[in-house]
Structure formats: C-alpha cells, structure tokens
C-alpha positions as CSV (number, residue, x, y, z in Angstrom):
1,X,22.9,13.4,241.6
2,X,25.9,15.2,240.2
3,X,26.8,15.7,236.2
4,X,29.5,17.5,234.8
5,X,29.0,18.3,231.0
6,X,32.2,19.4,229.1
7,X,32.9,21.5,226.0
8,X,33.4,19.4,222.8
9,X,33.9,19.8,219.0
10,X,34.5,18.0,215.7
11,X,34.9,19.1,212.2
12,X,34.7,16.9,209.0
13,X,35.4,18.1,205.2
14,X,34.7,16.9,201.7
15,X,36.8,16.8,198.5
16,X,37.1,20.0,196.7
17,X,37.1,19.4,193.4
18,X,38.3,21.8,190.7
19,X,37.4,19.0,188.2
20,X,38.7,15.8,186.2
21,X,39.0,16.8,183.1
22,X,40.3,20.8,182.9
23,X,41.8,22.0,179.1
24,X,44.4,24.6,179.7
25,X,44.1,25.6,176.1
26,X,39.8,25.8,176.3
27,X,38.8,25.9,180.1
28,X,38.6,29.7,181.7
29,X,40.0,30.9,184.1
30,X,39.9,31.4,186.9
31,X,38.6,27.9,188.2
32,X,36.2,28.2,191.1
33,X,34.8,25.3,193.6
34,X,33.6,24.9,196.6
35,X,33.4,22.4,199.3
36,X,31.9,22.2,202.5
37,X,33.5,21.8,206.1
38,X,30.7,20.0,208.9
39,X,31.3,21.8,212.5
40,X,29.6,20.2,216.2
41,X,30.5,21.8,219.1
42,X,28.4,21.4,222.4
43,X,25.6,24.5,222.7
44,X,27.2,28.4,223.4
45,X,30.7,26.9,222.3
46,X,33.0,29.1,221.2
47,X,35.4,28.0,218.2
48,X,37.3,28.5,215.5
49,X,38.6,26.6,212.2
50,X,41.6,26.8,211.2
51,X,43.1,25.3,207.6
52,X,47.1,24.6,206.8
53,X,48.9,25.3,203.7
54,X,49.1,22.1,202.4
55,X,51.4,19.0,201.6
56,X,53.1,20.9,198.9
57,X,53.2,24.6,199.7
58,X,56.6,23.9,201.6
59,X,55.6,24.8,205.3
60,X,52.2,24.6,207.2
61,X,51.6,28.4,207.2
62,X,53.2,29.3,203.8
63,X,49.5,29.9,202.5
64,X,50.8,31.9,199.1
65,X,52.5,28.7,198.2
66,X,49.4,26.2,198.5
67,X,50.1,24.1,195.7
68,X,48.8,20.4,194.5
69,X,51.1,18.1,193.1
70,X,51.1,15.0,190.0
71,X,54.4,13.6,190.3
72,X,57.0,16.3,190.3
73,X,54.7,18.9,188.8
74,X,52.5,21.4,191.0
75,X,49.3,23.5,190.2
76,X,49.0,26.1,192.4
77,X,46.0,27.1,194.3
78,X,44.3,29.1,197.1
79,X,41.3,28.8,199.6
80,X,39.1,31.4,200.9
81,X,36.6,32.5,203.5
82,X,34.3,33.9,201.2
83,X,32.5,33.7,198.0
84,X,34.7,36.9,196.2
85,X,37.6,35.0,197.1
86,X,39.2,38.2,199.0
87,X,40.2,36.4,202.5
88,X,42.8,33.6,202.5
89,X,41.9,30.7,204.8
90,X,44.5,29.6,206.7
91,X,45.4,29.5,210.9
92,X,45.4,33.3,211.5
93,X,48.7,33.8,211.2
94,X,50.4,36.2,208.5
95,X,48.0,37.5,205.7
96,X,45.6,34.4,206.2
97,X,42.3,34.1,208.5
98,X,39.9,31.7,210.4
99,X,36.3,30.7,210.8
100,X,34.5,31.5,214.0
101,X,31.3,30.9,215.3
102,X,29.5,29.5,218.4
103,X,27.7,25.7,218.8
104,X,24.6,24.8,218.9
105,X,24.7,21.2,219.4
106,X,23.9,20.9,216.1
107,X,25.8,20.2,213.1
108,X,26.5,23.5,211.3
109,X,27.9,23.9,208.1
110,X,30.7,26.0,206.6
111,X,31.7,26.7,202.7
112,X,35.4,26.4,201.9
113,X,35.9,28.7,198.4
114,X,38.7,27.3,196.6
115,X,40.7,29.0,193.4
116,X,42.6,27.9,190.5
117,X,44.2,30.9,189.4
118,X,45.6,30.0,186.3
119,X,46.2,26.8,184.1
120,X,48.8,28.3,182.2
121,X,51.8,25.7,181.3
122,X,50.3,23.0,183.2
123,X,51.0,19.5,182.9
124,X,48.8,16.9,181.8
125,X,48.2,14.5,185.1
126,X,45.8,13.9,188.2
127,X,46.6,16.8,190.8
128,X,45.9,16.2,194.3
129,X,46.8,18.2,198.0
130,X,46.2,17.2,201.8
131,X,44.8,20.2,204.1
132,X,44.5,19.8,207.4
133,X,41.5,21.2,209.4
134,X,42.0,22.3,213.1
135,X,39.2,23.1,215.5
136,X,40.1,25.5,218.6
137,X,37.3,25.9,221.4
C-alpha cells in the first residue's frame, strides 16, 4: 500500500463594496469596506496571498494607482492588510505586502480592508475594478 499526498491551495474572494449610492457633496470621507478572501491549503502548508493593482491602475504592481473605472472616469482607491489601513496589499513588491499563514485543511478566512480616500470631483456613474488574487505555497 503506497500513497503519496501533495501540497494544495485555493483562495476565493467576495465583492468589496464601498456602496451604491455615495454623495460626494454629503457622504464622509474617508470610505471604508471590507471584504473577505476564503484560503484552503492542505494541513502545515505554507502560503501566501498576493493581490494586483488592478484593471485600471496602469500596470499589475503600480499599487498607488489602484483605481476603478465608469466609462472614461476613475475613482481611485487602495487595499490593505489591516484594519488602520497602514499596509498596502499588494504582491510584495515595492511599498506593498502579502498575507501569510500556514493550512490547516480547513477553510480559513482573511479580511481585505479597502479605502476610498476621497470623493472629491467625482463623477456620477457605477464604478467597478478587477483584482486578481494569487496563492504561493
């Protein structure tokens, strides 16, 4: 009898939603959300998450230009590791970070902190981005 058992991983995210229907002249800011990234990895698997800049932000690892777009208009954002919004997340390259952490065979969850900064001279419309999520083990 003979069985071979491999390293694996997989990573799923939601929607971050800043909101559907933000004032610039009334709404605060900044504008906070969170969302919520699902990590499985076989047990004592070592790996780390990795985000990109974005669709819009005019490179994958141009993380100060992370930007979503309504037609040819952009609102500009940024994700974080942490809840004070310090840490950039991004592919650990430059002035941005990654997650680690080790399986446990179990699904484990992570918290993506996302920021509006500002809503200053934006444009009425439905903003949107793409990030892409890598796993490394």
């Amino acid at each position: 009898v003979n069985a071979t058992v491999v390293s694996a991983c997989s990573v799923t995210g939601s929607l971050l939603n800043f909101g559907t229907s933000l004032d610039p002249v009334a709404s605060a800011v900044p504008v906070d959300a969170t969302s919520t990234l699902t990590v499985q990895c076989t047990n004592t698997t070592p790996y780390a998450v990795s985000l990109n800049a974005g669709l819009n932000a005019g490179g994958a690892s141009v993380f100060g230009s992370r930007s979503m777009k309504s037609g040819a208009h952009l609102l500009g954002y940024q994700l974080y590791l942490d809840s004070g919004r310090a840490t950039v997340w991004g592919d650990g390259t430059a002035s941005s970070s990654t997650v680690s952490g080790t399986g446990t065979g179990s699904n484990q969850s992570i918290t993506v902190y996302g920021r509006l900064p500002t809503l200053s001279g934006a444009v009425p419309g439905a903003y949107t981005d793409t990030v892409t999520i890598t796993i490394s083990y």
